[in-house]
VOKOLDREN-69776 format. One record per residue (C-alpha): residue in three letters; x, y, z; residue number from 1. Coordinates in pm, 1 decimal. Layout:
<sites>
[ALA [X Y Z] NUM]
...
</sites>
This chain:
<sites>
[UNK [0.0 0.0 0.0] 1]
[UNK [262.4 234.9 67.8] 2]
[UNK [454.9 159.0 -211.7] 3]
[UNK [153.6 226.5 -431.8] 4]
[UNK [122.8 547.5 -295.2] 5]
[UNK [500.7 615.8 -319.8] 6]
[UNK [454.4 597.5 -647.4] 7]
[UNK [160.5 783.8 -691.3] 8]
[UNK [325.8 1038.9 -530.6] 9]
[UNK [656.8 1044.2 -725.3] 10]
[UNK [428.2 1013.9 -1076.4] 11]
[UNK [239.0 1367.8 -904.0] 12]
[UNK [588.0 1525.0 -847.3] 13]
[UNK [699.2 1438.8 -1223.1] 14]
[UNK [380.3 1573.7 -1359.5] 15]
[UNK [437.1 1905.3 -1144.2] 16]
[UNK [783.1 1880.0 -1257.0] 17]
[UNK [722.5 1866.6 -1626.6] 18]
[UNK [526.8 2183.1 -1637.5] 19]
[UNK [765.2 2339.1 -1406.6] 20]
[UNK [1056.5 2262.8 -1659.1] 21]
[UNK [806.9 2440.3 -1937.4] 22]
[UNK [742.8 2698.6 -1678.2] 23]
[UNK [1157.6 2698.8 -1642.2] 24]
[UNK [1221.7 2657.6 -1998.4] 25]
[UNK [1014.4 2955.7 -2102.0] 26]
[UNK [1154.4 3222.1 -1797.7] 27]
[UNK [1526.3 3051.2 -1838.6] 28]
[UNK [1431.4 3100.7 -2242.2] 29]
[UNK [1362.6 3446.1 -2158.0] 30]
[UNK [1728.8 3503.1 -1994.7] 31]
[UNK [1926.6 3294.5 -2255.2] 32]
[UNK [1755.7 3490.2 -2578.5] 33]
[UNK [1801.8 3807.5 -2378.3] 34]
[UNK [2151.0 3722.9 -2352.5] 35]
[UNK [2232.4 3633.8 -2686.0] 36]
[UNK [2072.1 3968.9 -2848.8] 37]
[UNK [2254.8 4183.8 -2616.9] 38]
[UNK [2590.4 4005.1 -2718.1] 39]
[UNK [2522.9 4023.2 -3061.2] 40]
[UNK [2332.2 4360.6 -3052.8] 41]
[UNK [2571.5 4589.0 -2759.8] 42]
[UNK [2950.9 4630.7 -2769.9] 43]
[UNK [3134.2 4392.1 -2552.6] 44]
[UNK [3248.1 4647.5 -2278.0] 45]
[UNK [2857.6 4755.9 -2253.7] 46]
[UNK [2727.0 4389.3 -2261.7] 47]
[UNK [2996.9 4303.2 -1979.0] 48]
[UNK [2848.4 4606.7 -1828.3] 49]
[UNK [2481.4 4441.9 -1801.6] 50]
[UNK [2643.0 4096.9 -1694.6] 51]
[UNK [2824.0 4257.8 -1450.4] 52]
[UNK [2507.1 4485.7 -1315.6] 53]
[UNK [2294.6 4159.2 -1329.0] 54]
[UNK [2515.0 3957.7 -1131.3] 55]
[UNK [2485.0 4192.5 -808.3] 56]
[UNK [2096.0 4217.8 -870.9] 57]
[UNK [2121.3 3837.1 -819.5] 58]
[UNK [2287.2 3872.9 -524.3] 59]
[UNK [1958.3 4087.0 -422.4] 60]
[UNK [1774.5 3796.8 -566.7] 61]
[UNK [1945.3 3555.5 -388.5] 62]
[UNK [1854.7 3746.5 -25.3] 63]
[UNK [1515.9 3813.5 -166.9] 64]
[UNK [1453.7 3415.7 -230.0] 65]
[UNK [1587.7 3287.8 111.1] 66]
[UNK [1339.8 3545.2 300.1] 67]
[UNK [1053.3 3448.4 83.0] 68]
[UNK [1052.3 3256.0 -187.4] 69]
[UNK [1219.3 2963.9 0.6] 70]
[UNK [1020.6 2942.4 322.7] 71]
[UNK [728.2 2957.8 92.1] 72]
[UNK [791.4 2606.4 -66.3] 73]
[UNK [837.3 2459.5 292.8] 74]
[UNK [576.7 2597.8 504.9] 75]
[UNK [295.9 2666.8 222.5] 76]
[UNK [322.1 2326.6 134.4] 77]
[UNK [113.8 2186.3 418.4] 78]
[UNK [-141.4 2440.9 364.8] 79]
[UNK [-516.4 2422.0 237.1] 80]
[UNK [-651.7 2680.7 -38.5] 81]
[UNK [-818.4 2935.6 189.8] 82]
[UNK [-448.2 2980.9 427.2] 83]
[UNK [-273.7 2979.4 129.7] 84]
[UNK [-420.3 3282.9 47.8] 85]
[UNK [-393.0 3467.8 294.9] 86]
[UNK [-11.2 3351.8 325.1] 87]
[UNK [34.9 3457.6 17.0] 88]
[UNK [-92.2 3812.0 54.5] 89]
[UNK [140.1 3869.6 377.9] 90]
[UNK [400.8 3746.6 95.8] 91]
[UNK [375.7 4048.4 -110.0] 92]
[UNK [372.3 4305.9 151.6] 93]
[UNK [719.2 4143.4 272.1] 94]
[UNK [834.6 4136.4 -40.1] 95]
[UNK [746.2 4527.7 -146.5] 96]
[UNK [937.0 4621.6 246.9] 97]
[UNK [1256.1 4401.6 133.4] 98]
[UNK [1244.0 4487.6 -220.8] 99]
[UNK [1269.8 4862.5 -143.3] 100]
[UNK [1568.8 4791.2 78.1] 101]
[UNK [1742.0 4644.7 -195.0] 102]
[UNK [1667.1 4930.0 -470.4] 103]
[UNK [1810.4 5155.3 -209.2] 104]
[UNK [2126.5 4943.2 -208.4] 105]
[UNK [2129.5 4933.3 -557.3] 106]
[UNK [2093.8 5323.1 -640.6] 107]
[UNK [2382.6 5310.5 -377.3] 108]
[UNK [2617.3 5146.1 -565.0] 109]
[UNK [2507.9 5262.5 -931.1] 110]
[UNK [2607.8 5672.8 -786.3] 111]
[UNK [2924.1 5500.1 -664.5] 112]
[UNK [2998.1 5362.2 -991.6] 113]
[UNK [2934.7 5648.5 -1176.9] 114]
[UNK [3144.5 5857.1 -975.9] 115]
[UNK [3420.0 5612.1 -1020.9] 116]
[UNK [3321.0 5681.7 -1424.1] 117]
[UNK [3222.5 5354.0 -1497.9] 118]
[UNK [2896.7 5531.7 -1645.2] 119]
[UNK [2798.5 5264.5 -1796.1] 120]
[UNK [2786.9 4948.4 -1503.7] 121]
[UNK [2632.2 5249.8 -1297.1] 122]
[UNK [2339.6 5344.2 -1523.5] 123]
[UNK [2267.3 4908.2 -1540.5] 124]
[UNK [2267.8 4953.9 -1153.4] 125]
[UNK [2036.6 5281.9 -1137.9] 126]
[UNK [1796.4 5066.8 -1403.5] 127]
[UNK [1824.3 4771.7 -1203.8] 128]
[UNK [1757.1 4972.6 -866.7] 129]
[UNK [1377.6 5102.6 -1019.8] 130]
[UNK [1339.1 4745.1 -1182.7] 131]
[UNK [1396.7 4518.9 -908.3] 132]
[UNK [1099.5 4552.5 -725.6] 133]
[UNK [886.5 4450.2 -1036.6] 134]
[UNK [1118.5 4125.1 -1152.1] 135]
[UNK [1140.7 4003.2 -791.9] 136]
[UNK [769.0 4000.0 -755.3] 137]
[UNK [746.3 3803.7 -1073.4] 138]
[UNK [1011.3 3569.1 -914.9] 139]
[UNK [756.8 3545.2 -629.2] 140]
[UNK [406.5 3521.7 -750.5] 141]
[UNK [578.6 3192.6 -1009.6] 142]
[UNK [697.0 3013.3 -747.9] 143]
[UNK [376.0 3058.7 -557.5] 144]
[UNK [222.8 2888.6 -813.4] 145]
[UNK [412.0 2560.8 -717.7] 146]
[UNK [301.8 2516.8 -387.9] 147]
[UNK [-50.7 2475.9 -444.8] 148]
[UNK [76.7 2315.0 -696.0] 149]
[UNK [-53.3 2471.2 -1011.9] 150]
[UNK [277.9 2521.5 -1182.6] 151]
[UNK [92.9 2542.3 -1579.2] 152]
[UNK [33.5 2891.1 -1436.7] 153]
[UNK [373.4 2941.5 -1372.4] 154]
[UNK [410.1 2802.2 -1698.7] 155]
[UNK [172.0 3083.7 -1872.4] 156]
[UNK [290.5 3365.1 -1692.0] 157]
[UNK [650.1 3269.0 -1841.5] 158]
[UNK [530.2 3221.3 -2168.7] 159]
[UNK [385.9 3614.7 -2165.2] 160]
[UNK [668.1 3744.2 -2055.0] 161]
[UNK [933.8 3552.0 -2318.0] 162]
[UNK [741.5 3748.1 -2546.7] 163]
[UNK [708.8 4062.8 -2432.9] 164]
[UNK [1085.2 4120.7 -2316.0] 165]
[UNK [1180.8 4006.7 -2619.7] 166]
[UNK [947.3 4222.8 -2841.6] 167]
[UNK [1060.9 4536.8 -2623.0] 168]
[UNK [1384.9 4481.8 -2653.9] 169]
[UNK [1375.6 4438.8 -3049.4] 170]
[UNK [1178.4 4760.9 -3020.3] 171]
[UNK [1467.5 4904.7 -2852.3] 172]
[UNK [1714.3 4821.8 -3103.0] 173]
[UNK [1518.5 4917.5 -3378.9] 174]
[UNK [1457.0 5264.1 -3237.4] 175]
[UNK [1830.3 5252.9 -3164.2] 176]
[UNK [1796.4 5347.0 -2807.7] 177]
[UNK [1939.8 4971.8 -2678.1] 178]
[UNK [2157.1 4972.5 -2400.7] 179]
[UNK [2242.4 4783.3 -2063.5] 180]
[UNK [2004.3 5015.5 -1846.8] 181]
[UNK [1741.4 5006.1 -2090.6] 182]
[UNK [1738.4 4615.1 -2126.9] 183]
[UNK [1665.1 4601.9 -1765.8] 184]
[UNK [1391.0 4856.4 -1759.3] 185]
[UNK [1254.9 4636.5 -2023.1] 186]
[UNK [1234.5 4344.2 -1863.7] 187]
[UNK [1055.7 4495.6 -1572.3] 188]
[UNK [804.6 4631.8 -1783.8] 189]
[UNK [757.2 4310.5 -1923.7] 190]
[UNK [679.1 4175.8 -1588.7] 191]
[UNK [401.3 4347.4 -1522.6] 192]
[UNK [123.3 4191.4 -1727.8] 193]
[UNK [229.7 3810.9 -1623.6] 194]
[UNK [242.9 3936.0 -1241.9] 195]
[UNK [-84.0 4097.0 -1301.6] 196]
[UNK [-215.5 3789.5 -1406.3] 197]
[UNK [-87.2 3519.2 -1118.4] 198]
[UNK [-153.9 3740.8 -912.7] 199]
[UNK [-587.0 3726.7 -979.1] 200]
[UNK [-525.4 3335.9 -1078.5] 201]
[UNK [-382.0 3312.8 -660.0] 202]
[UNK [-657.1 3553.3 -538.0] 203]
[UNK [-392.8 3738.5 -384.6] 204]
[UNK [-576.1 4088.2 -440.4] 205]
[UNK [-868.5 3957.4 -199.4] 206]
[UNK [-639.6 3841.5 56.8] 207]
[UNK [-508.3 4002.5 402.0] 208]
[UNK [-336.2 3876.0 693.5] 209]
[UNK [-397.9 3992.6 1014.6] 210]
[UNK [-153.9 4165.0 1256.8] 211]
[UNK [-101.9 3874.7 1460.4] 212]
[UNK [-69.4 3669.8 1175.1] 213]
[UNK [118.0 3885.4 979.9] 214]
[UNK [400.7 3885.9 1298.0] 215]
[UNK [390.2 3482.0 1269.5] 216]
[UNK [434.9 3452.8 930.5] 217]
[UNK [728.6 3708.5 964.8] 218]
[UNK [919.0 3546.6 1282.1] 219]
[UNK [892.3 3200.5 1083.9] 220]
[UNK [1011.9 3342.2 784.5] 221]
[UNK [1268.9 3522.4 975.7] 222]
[UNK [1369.3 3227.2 1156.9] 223]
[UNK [1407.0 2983.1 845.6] 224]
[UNK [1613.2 3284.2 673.3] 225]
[UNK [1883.6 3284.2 958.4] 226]
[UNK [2054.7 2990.1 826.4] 227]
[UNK [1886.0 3024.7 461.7] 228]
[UNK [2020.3 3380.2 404.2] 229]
[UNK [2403.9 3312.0 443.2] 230]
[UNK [2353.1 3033.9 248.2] 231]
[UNK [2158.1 3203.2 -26.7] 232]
[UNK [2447.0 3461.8 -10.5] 233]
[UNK [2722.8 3183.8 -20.4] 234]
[UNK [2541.9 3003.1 -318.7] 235]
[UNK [2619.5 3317.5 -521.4] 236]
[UNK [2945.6 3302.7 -460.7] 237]
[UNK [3053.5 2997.2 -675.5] 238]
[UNK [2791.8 3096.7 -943.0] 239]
[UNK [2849.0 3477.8 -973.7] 240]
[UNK [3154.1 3582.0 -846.9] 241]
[UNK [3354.0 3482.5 -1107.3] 242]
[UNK [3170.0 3740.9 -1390.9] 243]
[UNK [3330.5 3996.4 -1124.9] 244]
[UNK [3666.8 3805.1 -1072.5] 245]
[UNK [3778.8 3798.7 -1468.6] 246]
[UNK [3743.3 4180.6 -1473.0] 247]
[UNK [4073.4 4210.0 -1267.1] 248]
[UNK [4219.8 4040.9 -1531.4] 249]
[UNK [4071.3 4094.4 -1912.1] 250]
[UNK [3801.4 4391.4 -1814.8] 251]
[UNK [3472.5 4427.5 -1895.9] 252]
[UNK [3525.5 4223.4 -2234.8] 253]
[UNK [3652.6 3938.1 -2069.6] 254]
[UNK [3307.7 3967.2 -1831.4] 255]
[UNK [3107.6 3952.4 -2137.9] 256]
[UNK [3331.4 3653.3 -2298.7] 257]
[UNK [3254.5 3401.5 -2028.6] 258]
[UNK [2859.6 3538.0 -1987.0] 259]
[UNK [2905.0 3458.4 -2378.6] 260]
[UNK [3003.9 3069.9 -2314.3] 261]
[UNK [2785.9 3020.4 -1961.2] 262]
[UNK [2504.1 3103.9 -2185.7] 263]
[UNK [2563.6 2731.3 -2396.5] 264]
[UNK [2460.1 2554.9 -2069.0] 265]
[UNK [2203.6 2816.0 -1908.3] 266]
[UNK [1904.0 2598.0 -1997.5] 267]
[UNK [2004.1 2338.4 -1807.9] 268]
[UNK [2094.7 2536.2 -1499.6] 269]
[UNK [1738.7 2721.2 -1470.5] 270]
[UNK [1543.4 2361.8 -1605.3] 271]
[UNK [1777.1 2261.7 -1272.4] 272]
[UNK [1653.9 2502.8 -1065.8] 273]
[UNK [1330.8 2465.6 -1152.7] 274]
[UNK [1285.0 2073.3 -1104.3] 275]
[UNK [1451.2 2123.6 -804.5] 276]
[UNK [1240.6 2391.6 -682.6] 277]
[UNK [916.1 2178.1 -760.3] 278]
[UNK [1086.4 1922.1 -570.8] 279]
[UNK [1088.4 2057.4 -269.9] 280]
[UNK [716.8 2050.8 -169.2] 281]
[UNK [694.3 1691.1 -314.2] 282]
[UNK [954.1 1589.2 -50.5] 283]
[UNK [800.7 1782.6 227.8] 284]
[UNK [471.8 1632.5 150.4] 285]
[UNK [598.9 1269.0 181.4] 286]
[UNK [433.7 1087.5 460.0] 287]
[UNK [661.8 820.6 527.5] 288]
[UNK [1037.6 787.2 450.8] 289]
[UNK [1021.8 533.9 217.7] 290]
[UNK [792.0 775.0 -13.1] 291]
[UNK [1041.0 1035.4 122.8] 292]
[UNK [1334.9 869.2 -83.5] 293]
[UNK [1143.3 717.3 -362.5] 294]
[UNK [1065.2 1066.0 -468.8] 295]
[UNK [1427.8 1178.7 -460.8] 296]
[UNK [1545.8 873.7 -643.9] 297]
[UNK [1301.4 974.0 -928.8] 298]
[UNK [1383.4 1324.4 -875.1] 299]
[UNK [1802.0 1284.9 -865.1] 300]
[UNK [1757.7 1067.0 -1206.9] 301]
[UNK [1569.9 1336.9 -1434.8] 302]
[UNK [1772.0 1602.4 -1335.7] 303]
[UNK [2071.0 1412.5 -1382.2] 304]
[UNK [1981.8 1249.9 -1758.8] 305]
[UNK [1818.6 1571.0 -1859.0] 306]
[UNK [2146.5 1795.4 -1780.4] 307]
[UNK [2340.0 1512.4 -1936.6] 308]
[UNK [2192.4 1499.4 -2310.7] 309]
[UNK [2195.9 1890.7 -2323.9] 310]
[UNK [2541.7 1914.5 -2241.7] 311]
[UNK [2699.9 1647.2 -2427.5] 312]
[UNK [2629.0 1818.3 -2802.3] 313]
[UNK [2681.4 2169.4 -2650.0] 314]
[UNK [3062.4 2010.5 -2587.7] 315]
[UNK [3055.3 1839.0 -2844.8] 316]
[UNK [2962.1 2136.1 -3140.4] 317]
[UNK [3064.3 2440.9 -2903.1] 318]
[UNK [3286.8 2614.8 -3188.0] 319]
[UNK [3014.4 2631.8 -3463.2] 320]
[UNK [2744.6 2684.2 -3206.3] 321]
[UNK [2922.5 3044.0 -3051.1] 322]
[UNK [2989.3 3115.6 -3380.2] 323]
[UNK [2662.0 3082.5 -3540.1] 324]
[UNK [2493.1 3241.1 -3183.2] 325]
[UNK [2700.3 3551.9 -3145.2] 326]
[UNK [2757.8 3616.7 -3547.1] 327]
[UNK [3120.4 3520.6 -3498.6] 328]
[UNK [3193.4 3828.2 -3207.4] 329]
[UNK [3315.7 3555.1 -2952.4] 330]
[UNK [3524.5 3263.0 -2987.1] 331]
[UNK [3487.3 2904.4 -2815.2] 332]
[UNK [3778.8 2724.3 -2653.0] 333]
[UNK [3639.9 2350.1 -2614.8] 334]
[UNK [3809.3 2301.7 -2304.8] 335]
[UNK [3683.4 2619.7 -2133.6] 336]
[UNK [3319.1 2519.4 -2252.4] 337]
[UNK [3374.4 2178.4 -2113.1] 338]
[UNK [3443.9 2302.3 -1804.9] 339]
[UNK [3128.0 2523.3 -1773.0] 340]
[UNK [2971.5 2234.3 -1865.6] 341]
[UNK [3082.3 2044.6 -1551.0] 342]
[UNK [2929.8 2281.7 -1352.6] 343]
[UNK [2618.1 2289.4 -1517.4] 344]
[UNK [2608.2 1894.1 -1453.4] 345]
[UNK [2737.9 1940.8 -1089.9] 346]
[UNK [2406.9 2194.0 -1050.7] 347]
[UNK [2173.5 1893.6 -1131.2] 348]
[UNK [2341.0 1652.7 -841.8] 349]
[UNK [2386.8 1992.6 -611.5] 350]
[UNK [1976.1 2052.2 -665.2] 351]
[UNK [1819.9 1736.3 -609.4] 352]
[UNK [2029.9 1639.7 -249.3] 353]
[UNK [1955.8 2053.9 -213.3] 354]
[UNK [1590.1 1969.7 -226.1] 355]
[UNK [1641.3 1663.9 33.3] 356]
[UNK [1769.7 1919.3 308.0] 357]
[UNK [1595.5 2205.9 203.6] 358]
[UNK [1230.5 2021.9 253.6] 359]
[UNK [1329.6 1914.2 601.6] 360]
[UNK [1366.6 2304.2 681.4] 361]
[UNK [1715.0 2244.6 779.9] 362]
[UNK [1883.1 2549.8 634.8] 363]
[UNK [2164.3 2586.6 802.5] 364]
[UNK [2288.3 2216.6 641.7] 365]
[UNK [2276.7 2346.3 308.5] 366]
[UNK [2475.8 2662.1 497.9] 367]
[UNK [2827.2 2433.5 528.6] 368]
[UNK [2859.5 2344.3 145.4] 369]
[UNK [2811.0 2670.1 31.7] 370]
[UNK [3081.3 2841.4 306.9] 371]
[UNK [3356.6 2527.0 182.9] 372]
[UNK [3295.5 2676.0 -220.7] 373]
[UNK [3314.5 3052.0 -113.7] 374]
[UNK [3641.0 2954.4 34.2] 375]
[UNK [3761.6 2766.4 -266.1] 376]
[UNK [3637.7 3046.7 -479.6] 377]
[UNK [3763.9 3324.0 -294.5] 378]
[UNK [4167.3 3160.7 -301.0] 379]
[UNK [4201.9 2884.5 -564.2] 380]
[UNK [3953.6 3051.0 -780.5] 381]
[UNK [4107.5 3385.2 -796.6] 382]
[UNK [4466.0 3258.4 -815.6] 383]
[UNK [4294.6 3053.2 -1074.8] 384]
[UNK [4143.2 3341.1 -1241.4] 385]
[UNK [4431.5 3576.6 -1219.3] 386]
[UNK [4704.4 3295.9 -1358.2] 387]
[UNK [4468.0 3184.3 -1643.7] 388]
[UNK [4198.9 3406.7 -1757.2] 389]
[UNK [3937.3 3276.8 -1903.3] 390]
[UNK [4011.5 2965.5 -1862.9] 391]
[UNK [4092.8 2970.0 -1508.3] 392]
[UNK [3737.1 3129.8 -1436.4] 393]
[UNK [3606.2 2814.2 -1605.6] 394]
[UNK [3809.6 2617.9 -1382.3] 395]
[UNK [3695.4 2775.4 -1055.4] 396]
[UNK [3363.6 2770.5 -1178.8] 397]
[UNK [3379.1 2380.4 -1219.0] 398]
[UNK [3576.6 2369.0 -854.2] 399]
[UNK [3366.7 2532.3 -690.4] 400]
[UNK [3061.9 2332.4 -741.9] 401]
[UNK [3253.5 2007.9 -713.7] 402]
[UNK [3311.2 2127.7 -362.2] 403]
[UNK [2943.4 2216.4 -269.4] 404]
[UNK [2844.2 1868.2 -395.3] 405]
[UNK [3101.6 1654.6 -228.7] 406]
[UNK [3008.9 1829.8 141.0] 407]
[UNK [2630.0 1837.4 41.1] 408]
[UNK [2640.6 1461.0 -66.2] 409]
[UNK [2821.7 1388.0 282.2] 410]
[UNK [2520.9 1532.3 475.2] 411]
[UNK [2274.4 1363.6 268.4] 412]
[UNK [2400.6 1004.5 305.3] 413]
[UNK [2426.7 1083.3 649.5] 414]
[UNK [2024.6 1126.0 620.0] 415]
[UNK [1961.2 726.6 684.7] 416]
[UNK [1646.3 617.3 517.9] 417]
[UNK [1348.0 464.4 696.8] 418]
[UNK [987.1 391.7 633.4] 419]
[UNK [931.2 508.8 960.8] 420]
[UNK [620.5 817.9 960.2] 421]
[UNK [726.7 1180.4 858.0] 422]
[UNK [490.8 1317.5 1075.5] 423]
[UNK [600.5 1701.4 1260.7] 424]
[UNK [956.7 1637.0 982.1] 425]
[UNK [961.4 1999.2 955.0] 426]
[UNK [1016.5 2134.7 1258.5] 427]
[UNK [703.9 2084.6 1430.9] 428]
[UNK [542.4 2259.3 1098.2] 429]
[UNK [133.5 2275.0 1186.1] 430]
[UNK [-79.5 2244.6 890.5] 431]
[UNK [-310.8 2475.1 957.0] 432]
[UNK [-66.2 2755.3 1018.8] 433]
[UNK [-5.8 3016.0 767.5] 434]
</sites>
């Protein structure tokens, strides 16, 4: 009997998980296409620029997601329709509060920039700074969508805005007024009608939380974020950092070179993130260990074959591929683009046993593998880095992650298995708590 419903359960998470990889494909689509007209479309030092400004927005993402985005999956998992609602309401008021504490970082660090006459990285930062708020809520209001779960919404609400970033951008070009800043204004933009629309789908415009409430949802949030946030700001470490990094050595060009190659193997990272992501309330809904680690099994085996059979040709063919995706503007050492591809791969093992500690809301044990990679990044990937170039950012890319997934794999095989009852797994969670 259990076994039957093991299975059930596993066959609901892959369901979920297919339209989450649409709902992945389509946003990651978004990013990737975005991407590629920019390098084709701005000069290098500009598009380096935008890589550059987007990687410290993701940093802001990153905080943004541990607060919200990730307590969300855990707790709002174990909660019926009318809660959820409510929950979710609370949500965006948080999120409008932390959002605006972020834009103020961001204008921050855009005056600083310009000052410093790096006019161009500043005006990405200014852009980003009025943007964020808009393309964070987005972030939100999708991944709300899985926890019910309902993620062909998700899936929608990507689809819209593929289309309308990439239509305003074209416009931009055409009207010849395309640059880093204006990229990111439209992107927000573009945001708006899909966030509109999940938005009515979740009801959230009819919900409210009380104060009490409100103050619960907070200090749980709060809580789960102690451990989550330094981890959230560790994990963009490995995957960031090193956009930043190859400046010290080839400039902004050099930026825009390996945001060039990392582009080959983006799909896979966001279809990653987003089976991952579904993952996460399938685990935490398991009712018995056995179900617990069937769904994992499942889980650790699509991720794995699906990041495997998009890498392999983009190795394979990466010459002709940069050449025929960038109109011959960047250049593809196979190595280098190996390398990026082993970190792509080591994202699919890092996000399913992710997943496994994340839906126990045990935060601070995804905390250790992250700290172990900012280390290795922050001394053999610079040395790295500033010996090699471009190649040596490949290599601390690849490093890095092979370091979060050896510690992270440690701590999950430490989990035993048992078909003992889940009941009260995460941390004395109540169902009927918002």
């Amino acid at each position: 009997m259990n076994a039957a419903v093991g299975d059930e359960h596993g066959r609901g998470w892959l369901r979920q998980g297919g339209w989450a990889l649409v709902d992945q494909a389509l946003f990651a689509g978004t990013n990737f296409l975005t991407n590629v007209l920019l390098a084709r479309w701005l000069a290098a030092p500009e598009f380096g620029a935008f890589t550059v400004g987007f990687s410290v927005f993701l940093l802001l993402g990153t905080v943004h997601t541990a607060f919200l985005t990730e307590p969300m999956l855990v707790y709002g998992a174990r909660q019926d329709a009318q809660a959820l609602r409510k929950y979710f309401g609370g949500l965006v008021h948080l999120h409008a509060g932390l959002a605006a504490l972020g834009a103020v970082g961001l204008v921050g660090l855009g005056a600083m920039q310009w000052v410093l006459g790096a006019h161009s990285l500043g005006g990405v930062l200014g852009a980003l700074a009025l943007s964020a708020p808009l393309i964070l809520l987005l972030w939100l209001l999708r991944r709300a969508c899985y926890v019910l779960p309902r993620q062909r919404d998700a899936a929608v609400a990507s689809s819209v805005y593929l289309v309308l970033t990439i239509l305003a951008i074209s416009f931009l070009r055409l009207a010849d007024a395309l640059s880093g800043a204006t990229a990111v204004a439209a992107m927000a933009l573009a945001s708006v009608p899909p966030g509109v629309w999940v938005a009515r789908r979740l009801a959230i415009s009819r919900a409210s939380l009380g104060w009490s409430e409100a103050r619960a949802v907070l200090a749980r949030h709060v809580r789960y974020a102690r451990w989550a946030a330094p981890a959230a700001l560790l994990e963009w470490i490995p995957t960031n950092a090193y956009y930043v990094l190859v400046t010290l050595r080839g400039g902004l060009d050099a930026s825009a070179t390996l945001r060039a190659l990392v582009n080959l193997v983006v799909p896979v990272v966001h279809a990653n993130a987003a089976l991952s992501t579904s993952l996460i309330p399938a685990l935490a809904r398991a009712q018995t260990r056995q179900e617990f680690w069937r769904t994992f099994r499942l889980g650790s085996v699509v991720l794995g074959l699906g990041a495997l059979a998009w890498l392999a040709p983009v190795v394979v063919f990466s010459r002709p591929l940069v050449g025929w995706l960038y109109g011959g503007r960047y250049a593809a050492d196979q190595v280098t683009v190996a390398l990026v591809a082993v970190f792509a791969l080591l994202t699919a093992v890092v996000g399913a046993m992710s997943a496994v500690l994340r839906s126990e809301a045990r935060p601070e044990r995804v905390f250790w593998p992250y700290a172990l990679s900012a280390m290795v990044t922050c001394s053999v990937g610079l040395w790295l880095v500033l010996r090699r170039g471009l190649l040596g950012a490949a290599a601390g890319f690849a490093l890095s992650w092979v370091a979060v997934a050896v510690v992270m794999g440690l701590l999950v095989i430490a989990m035993k298995p048992s078909t003992l009852p889940r009941s009260g797994h995460a941390s004395g969670i109540e169902r009927s708590q918002p």
